[in-house]
KETOR-890974 format. One line per field, with one value per residue (C-alpha): residue number from 1; residue in one letter; x, y, z. Coordinates in nm, 4 decimals. Example, Ala and Ser with C-alpha at 12.3 -4.5 7.8 and 13.67 -1.06 7.14 Angstrom:
pos <- 1;2
code <- A;S
east <- 1.2300;1.3670
north <- -0.4500;-0.1060
up <- 0.7800;0.7140
This chain:
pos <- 1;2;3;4;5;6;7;8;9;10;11;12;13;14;15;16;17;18;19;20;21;22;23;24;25;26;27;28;29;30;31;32;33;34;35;36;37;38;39;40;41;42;43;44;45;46;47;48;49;50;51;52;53;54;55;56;57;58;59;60;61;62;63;64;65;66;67;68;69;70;71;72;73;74;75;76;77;78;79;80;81;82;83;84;85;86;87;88;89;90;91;92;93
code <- X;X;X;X;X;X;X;X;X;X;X;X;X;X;X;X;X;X;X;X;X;X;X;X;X;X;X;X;X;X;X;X;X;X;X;X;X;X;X;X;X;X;X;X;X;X;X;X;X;X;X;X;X;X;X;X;X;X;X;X;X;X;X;X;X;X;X;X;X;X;X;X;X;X;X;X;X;X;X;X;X;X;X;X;X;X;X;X;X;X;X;X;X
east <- 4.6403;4.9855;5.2188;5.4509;5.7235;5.7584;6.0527;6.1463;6.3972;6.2732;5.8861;5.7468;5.3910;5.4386;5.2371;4.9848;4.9196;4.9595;4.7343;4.4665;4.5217;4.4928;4.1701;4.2645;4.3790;4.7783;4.8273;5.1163;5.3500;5.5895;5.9424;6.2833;6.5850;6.8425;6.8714;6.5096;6.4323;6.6871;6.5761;6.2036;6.2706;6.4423;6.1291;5.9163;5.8272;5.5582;5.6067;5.5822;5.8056;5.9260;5.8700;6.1745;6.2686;6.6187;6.8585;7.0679;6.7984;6.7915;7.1466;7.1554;6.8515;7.0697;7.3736;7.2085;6.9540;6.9406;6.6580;6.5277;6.2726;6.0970;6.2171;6.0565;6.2396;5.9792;6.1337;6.0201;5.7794;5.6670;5.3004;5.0916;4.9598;5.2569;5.4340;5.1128;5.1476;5.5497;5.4421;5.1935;5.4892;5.7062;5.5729;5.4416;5.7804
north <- -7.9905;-7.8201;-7.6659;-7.4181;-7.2157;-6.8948;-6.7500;-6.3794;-6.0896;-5.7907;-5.8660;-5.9357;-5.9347;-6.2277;-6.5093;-6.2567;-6.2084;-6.5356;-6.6575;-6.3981;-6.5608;-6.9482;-7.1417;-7.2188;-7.5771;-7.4628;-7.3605;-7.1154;-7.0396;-6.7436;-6.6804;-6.4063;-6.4878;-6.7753;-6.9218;-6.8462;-7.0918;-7.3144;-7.4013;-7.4211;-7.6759;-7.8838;-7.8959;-7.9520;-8.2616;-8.1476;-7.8834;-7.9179;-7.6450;-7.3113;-6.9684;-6.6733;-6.3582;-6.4149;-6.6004;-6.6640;-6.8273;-7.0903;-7.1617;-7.2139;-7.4862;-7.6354;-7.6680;-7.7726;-7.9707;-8.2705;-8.4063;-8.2582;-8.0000;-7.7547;-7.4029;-7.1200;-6.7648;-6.5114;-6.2391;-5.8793;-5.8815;-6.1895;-6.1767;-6.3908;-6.6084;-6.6480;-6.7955;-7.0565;-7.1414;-7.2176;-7.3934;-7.6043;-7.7235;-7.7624;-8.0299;-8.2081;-8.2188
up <- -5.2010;-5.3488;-5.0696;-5.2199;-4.9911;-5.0928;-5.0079;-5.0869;-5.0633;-5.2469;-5.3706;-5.0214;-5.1094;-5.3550;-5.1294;-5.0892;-5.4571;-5.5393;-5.3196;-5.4679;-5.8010;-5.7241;-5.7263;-5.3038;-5.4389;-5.3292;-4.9663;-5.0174;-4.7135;-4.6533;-4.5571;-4.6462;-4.6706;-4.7486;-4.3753;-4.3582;-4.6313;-4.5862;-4.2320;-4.3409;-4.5905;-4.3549;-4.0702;-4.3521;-4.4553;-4.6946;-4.9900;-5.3457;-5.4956;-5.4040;-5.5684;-5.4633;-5.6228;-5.5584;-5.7317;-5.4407;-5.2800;-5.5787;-5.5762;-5.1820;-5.2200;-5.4947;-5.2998;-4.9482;-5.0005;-5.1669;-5.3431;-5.7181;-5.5330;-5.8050;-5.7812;-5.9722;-5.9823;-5.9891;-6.2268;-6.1478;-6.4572;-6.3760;-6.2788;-6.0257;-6.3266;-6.5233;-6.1655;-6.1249;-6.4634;-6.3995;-6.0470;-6.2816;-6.4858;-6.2321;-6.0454;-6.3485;-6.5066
């Protein structure tokens, strides 16, 4: 079982739809915002990358939390399928 945070700012349904496009083998967990995410990472001691539609989101992990954690920045045209696809290569890389 994958456990991706998915942390947004603008495309709030995004753990929604991504959930309606996985085969259920990724449990997918929302939050918004940077201190949002930030602290959510921290009290958890079990997630496998994060998806956010916000590039400030992705620099704040960068800078505060150490580790190599996969990130994946869900551009607007970015659909459900291409953002499992990216997950998939994330954590295999």
């Amino acid at each position: 079982m994958r456990h991706v945070l998915v942390s947004t700012s603008k495309r709030h349904p995004l753990a929604e739809e991504l959930r309606e496009a996985s085969d259920g083998r990724t449990t997918f967990l929302s939050v918004r915002g940077v201190e949002a995410t930030l602290e959510r990472i921290a009290r958890s001691a079990r997630l496998d990358a994060i998806v956010t539609d916000d590039p400030a989101i992705v620099a704040a992990i960068r800078d505060e939390i150490p580790g190599n954690l996969p990130v994946v920045l869900a551009l607007p045209s970015d659909s459900p399928a291409d953002l499992l696809v990216a997950l998939d290569g994330a954590s295999t890389a």
